[in-house]
C-alpha atoms as an extended CHARMM CRD file, in Angstrom:
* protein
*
       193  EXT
         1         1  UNK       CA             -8.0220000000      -23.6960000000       20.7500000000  PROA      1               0.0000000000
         2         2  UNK       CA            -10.3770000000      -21.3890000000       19.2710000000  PROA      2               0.0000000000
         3         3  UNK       CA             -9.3640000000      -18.0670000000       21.0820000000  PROA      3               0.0000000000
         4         4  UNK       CA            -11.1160000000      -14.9500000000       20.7020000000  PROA      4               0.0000000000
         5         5  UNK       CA             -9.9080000000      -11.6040000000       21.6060000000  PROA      5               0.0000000000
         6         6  UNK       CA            -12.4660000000       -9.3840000000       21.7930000000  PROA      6               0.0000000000
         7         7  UNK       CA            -12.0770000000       -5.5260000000       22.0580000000  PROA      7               0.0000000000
         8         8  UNK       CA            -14.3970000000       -2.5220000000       21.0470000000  PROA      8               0.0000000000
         9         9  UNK       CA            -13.1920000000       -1.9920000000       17.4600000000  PROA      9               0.0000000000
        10        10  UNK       CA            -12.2590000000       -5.6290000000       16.8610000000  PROA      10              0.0000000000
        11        11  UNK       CA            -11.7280000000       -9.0910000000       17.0280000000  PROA      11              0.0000000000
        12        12  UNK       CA             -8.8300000000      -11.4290000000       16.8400000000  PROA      12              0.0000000000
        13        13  UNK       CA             -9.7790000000      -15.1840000000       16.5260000000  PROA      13              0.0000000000
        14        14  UNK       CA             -6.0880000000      -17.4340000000       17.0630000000  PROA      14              0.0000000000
        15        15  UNK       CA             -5.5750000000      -21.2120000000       18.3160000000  PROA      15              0.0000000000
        16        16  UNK       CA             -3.1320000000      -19.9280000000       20.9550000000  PROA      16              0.0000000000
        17        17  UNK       CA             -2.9810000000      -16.5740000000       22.9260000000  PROA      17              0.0000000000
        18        18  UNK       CA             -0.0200000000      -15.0860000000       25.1090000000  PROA      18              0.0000000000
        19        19  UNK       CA             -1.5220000000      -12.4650000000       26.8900000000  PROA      19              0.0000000000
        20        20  UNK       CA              0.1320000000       -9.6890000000       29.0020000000  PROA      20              0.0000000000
        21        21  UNK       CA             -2.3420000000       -7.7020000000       30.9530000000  PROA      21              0.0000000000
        22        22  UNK       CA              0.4620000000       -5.3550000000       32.0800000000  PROA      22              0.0000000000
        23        23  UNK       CA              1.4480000000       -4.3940000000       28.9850000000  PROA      23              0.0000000000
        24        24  UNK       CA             -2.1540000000       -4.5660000000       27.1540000000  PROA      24              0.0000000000
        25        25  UNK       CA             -0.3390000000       -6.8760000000       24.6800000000  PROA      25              0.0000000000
        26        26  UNK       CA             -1.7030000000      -10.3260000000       23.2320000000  PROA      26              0.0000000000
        27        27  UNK       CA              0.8720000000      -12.3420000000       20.8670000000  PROA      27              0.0000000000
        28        28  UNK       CA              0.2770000000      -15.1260000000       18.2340000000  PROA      28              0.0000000000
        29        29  UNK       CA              2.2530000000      -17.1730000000       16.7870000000  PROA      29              0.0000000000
        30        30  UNK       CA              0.4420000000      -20.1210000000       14.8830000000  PROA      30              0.0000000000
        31        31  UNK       CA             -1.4780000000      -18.0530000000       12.9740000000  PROA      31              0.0000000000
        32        32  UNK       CA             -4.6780000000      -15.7450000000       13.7840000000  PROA      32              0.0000000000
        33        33  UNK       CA             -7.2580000000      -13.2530000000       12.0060000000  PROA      33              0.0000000000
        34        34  UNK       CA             -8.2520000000       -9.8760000000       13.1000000000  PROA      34              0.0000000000
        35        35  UNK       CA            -11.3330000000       -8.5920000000       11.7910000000  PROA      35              0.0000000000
        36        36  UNK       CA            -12.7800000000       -4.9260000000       12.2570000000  PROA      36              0.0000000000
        37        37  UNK       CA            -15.6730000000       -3.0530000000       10.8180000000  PROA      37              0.0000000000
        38        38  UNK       CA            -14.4010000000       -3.9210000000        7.3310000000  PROA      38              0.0000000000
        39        39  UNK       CA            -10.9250000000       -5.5120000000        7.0070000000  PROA      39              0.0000000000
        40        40  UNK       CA             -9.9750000000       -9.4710000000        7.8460000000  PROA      40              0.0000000000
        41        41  UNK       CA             -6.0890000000       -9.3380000000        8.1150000000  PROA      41              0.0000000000
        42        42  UNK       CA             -4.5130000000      -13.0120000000        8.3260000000  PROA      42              0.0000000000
        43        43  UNK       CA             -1.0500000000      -13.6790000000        9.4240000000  PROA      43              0.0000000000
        44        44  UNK       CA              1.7620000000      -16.1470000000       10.7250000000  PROA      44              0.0000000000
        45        45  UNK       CA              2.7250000000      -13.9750000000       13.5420000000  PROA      45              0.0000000000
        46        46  UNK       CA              0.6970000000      -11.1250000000       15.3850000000  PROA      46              0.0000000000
        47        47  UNK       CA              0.5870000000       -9.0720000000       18.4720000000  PROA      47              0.0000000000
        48        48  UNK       CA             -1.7710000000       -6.7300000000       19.2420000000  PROA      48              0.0000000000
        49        49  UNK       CA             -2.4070000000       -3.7070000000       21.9630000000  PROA      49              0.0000000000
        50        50  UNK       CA             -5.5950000000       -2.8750000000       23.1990000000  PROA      50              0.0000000000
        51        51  UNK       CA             -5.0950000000        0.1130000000       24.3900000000  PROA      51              0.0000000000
        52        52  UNK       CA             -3.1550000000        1.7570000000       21.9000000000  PROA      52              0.0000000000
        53        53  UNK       CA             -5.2050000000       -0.5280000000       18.9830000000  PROA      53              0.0000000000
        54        54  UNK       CA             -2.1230000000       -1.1730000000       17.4430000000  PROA      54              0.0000000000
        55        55  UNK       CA             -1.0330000000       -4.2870000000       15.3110000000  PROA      55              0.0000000000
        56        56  UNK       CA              1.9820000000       -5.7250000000       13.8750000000  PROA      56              0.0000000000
        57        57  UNK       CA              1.9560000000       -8.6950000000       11.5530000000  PROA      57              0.0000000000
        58        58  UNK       CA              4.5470000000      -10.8950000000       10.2220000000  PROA      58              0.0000000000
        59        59  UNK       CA              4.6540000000      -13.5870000000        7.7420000000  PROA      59              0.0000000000
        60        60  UNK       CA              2.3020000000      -14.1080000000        4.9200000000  PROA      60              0.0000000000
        61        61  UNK       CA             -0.0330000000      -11.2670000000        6.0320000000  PROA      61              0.0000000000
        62        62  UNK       CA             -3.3010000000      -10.7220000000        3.7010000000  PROA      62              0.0000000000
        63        63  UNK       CA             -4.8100000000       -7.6380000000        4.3380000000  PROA      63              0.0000000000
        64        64  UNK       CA             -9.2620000000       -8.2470000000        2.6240000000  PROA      64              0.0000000000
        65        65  UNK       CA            -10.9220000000       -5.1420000000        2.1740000000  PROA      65              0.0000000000
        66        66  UNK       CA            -14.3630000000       -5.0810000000       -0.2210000000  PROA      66              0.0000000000
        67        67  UNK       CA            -12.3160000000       -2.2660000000       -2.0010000000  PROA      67              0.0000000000
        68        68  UNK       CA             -8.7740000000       -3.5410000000       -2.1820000000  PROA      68              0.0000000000
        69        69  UNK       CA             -6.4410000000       -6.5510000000       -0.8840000000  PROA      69              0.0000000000
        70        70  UNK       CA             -2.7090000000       -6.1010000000        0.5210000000  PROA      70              0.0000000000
        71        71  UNK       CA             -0.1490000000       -8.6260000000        0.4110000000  PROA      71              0.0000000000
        72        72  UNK       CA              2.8360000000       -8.2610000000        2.6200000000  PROA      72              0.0000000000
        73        73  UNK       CA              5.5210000000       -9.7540000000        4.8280000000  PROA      73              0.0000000000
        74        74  UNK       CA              5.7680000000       -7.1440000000        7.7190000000  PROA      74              0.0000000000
        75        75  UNK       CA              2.8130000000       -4.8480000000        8.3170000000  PROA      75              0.0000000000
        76        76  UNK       CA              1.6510000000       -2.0480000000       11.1330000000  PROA      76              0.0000000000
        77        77  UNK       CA             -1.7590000000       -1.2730000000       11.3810000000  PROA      77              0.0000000000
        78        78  UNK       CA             -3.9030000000        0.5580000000       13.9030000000  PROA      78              0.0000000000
        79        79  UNK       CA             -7.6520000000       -0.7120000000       13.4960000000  PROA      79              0.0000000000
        80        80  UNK       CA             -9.0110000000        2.6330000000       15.5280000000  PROA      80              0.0000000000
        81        81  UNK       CA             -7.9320000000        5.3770000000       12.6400000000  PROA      81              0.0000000000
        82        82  UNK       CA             -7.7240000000        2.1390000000       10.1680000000  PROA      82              0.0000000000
        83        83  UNK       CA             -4.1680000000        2.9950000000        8.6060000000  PROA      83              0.0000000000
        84        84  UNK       CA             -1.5860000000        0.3520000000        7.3280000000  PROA      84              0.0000000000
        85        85  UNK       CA              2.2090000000        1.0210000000        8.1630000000  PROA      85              0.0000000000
        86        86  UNK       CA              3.9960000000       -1.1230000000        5.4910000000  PROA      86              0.0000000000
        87        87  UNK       CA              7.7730000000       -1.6940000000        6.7300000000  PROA      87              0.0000000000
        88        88  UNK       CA              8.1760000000       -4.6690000000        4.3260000000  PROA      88              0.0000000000
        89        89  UNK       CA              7.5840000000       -5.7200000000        0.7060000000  PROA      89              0.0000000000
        90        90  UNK       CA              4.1850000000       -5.2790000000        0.1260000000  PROA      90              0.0000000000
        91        91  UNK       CA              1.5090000000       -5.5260000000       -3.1440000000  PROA      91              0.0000000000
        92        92  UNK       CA             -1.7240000000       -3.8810000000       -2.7710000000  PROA      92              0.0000000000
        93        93  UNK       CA             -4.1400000000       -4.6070000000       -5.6620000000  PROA      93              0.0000000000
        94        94  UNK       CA             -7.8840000000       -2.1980000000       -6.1700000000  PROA      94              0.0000000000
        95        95  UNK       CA             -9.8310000000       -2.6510000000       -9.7880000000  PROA      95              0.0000000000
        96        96  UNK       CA             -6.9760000000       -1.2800000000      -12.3020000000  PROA      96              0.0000000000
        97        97  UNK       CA             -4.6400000000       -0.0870000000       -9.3630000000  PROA      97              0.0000000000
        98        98  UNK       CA             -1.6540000000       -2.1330000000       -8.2880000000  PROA      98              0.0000000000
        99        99  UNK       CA              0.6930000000       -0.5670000000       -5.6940000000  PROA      99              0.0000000000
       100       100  UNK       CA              3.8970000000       -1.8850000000       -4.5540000000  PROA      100             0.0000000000
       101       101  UNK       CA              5.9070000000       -0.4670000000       -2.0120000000  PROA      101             0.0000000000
       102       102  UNK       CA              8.5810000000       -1.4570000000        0.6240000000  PROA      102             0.0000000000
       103       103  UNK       CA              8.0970000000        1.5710000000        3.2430000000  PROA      103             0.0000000000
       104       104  UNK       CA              5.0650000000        3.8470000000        3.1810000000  PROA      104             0.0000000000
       105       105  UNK       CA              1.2280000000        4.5860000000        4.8390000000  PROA      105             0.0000000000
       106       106  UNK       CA             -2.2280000000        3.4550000000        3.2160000000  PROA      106             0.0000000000
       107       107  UNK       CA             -5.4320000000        4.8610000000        4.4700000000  PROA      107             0.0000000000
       108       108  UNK       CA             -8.3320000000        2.2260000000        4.2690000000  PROA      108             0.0000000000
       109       109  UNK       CA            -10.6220000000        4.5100000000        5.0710000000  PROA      109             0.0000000000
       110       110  UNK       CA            -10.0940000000        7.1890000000        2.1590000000  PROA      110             0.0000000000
       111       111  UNK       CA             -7.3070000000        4.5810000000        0.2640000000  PROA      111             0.0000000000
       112       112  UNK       CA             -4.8560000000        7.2680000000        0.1650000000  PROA      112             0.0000000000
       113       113  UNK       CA             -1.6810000000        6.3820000000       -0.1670000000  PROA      113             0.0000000000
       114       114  UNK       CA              2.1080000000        8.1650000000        0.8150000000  PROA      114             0.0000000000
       115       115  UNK       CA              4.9050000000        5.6250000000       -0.6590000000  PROA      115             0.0000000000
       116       116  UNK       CA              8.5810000000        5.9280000000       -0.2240000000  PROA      116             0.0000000000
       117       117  UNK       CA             12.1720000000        4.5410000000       -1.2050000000  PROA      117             0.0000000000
       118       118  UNK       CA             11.1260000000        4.3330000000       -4.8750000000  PROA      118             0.0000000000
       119       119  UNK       CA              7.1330000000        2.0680000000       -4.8150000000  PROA      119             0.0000000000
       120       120  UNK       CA              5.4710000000        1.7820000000       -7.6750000000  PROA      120             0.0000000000
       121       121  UNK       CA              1.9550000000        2.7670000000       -8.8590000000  PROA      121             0.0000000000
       122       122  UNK       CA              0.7110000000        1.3620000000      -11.7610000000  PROA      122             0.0000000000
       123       123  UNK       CA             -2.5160000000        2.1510000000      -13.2540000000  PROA      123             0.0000000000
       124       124  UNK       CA             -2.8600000000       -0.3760000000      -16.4710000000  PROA      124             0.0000000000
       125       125  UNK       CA             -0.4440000000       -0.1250000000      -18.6530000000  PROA      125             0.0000000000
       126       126  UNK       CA              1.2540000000        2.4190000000      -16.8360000000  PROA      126             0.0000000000
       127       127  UNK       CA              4.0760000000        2.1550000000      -14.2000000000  PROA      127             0.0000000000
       128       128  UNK       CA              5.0370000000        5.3940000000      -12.2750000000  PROA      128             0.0000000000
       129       129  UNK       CA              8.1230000000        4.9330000000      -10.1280000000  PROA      129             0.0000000000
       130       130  UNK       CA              9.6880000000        7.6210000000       -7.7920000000  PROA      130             0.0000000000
       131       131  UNK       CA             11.5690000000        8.3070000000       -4.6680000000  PROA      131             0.0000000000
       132       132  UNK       CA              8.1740000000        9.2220000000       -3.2210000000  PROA      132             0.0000000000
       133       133  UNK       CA              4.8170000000        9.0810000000       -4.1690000000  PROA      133             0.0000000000
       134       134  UNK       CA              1.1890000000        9.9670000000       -3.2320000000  PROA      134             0.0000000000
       135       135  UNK       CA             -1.7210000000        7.9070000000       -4.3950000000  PROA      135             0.0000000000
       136       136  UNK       CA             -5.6300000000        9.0060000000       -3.8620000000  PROA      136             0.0000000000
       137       137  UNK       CA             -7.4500000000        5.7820000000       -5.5940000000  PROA      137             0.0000000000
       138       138  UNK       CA            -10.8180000000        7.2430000000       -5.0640000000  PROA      138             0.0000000000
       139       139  UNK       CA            -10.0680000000       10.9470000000       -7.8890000000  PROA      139             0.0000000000
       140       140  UNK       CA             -7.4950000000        8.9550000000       -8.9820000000  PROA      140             0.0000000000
       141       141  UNK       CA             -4.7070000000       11.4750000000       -8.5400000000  PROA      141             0.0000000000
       142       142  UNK       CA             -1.1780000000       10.7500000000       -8.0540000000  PROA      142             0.0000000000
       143       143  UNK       CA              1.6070000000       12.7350000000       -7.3370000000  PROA      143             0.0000000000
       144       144  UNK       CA              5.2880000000       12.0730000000       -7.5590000000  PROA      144             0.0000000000
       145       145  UNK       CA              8.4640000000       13.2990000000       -5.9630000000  PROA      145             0.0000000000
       146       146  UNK       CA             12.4360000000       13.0010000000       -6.8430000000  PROA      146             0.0000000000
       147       147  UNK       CA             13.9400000000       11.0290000000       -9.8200000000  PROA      147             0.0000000000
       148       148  UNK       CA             10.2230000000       10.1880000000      -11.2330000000  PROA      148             0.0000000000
       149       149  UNK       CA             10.1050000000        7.1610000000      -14.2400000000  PROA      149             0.0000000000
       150       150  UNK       CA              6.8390000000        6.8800000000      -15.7960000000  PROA      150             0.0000000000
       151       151  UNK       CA              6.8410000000        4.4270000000      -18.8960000000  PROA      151             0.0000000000
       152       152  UNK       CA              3.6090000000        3.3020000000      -20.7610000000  PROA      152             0.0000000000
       153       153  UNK       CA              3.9330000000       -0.1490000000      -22.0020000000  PROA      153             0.0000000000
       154       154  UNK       CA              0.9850000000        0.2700000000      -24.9480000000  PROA      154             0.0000000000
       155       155  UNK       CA              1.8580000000        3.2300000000      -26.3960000000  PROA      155             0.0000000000
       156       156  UNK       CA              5.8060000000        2.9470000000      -25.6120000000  PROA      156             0.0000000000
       157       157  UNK       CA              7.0340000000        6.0550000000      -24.3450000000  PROA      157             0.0000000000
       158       158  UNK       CA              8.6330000000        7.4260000000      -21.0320000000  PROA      158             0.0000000000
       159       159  UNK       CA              8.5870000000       10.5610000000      -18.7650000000  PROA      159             0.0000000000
       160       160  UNK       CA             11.3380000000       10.8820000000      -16.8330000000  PROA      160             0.0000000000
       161       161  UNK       CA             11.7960000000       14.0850000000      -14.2430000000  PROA      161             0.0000000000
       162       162  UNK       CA             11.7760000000       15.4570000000      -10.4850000000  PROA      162             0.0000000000
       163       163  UNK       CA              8.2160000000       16.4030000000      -10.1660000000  PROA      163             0.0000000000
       164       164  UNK       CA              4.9590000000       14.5990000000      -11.1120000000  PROA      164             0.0000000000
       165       165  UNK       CA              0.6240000000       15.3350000000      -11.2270000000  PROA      165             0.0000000000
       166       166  UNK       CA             -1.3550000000       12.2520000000      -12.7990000000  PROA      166             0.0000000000
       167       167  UNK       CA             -4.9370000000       12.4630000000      -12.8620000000  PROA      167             0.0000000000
       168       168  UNK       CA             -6.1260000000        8.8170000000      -14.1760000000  PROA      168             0.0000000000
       169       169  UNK       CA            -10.0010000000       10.4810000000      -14.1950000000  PROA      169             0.0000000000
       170       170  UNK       CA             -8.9440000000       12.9340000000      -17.3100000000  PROA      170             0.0000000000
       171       171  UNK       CA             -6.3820000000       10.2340000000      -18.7570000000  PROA      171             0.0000000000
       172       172  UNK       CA             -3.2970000000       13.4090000000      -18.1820000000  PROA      172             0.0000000000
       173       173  UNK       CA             -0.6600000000       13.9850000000      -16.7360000000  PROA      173             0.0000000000
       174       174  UNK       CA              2.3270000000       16.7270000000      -16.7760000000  PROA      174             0.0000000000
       175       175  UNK       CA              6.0960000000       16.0020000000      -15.4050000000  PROA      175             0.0000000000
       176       176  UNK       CA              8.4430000000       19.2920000000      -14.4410000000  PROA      176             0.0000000000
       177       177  UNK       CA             11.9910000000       19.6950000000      -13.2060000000  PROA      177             0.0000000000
       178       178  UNK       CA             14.6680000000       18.3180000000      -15.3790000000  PROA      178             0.0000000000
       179       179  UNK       CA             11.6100000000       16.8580000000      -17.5360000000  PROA      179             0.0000000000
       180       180  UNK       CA             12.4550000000       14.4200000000      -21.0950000000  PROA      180             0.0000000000
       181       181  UNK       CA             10.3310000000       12.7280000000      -22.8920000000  PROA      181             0.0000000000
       182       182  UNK       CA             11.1780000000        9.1880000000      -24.6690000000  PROA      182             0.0000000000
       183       183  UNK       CA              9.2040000000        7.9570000000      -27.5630000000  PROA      183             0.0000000000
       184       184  UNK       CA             10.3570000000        4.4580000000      -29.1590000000  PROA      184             0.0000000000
       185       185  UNK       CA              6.9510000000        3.2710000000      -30.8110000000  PROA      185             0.0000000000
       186       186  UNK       CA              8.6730000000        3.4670000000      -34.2960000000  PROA      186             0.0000000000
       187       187  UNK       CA             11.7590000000        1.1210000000      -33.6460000000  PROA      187             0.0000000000
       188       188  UNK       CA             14.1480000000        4.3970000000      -32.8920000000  PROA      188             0.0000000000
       189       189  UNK       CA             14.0620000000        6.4330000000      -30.1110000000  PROA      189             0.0000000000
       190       190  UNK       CA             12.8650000000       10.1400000000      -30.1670000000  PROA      190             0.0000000000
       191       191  UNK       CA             14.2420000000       12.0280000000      -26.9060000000  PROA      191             0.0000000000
       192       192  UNK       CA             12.4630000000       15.6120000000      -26.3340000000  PROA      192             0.0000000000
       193       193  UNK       CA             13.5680000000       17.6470000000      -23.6420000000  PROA      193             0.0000000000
């Protein structure tokens, strides 16, 4: 009942603690929070290291941040350098940003973002998909790796190619390597490549 966990860099408030002082390791399993300077992460399941400052969540983790929130199921993070490991599905959601990603790193600090096995980034109406990605939310810049799909919703048209720059800042964008464009506002389709 009402267990705190208190170390330098944080806090983890549970109803029930396992604690093993060899291994620097305390384990929840009804539920907890862990709050640092600026993040409350709530999950199911948690253990934490106090030494290391590493974390790993499970079950209905919520990740509150005054800039951003982050939904997942599985999630790593380390609250002394502050950066997420996601290892399961996860959503993250800042203004106009939406992320989604399966496998990848997100700095809270900075809210950079390196995304892999084909995560999403959309930024309004527009959904860039690729086998990797980079996301800096702050200049807005995005860049995209291997077997890149960017469609636009509004306007209705697609990019489709190997290598990606998106700067949402300047509203442009350029796509190289194996690069065709698909237009089907007017009820055909226009390919250019």
């Amino acid at each position: 009942g009402n267990v705190r966990l208190e170390d330098k860099a944080s806090t983890l408030e549970t109803d029930s603690l396992d604690y093993n002082r060899t291994l620097n390791l305390g384990y929840y399993f009804g539920g907890g929070t862990l709050f640092d300077n600026e993040s409350t992460l709530d999950s199911d399941w948690g253990e934490y290291n106090t030494v290391t400052k590493e974390a790993v969540f499970r079950h209905n983790v919520n990740l509150q941040n005054p800039q951003f929130i982050m939904d997942s199921d599985t999630l790593h993070y380390n609250t002394g350098t502050n950066i997420a490991k996601m290892v399961g599905p996860t959503h993250i959601v800042s203004g106009a940003n939406r992320i989604y990603s399966e496998l990848g790193f997100y700095n809270t600090n900075n809210r950079q973002a390196t995304l892999l096995n084909r995560s999403v980034v959309t930024n309004g109406n527009r959904n860039i998909t690729a086998d990797s990605l980079f996301s800096d939310e702050i200049s807005g810049v995005s860049e995209a790796f291997g077997n890149i799909l960017l469609s636009d919703t509004v306007n209705k048209n697609m990019l489709l190619g190997e290598y990606g720059y998106f700067n949402n800042a300047s509203d442009s964008l350029y796509i190289t390597d194996m690069a065709l464009a698909v237009d089907y506002s007017q009820g055909d389709s226009l390919y250019l490549h």
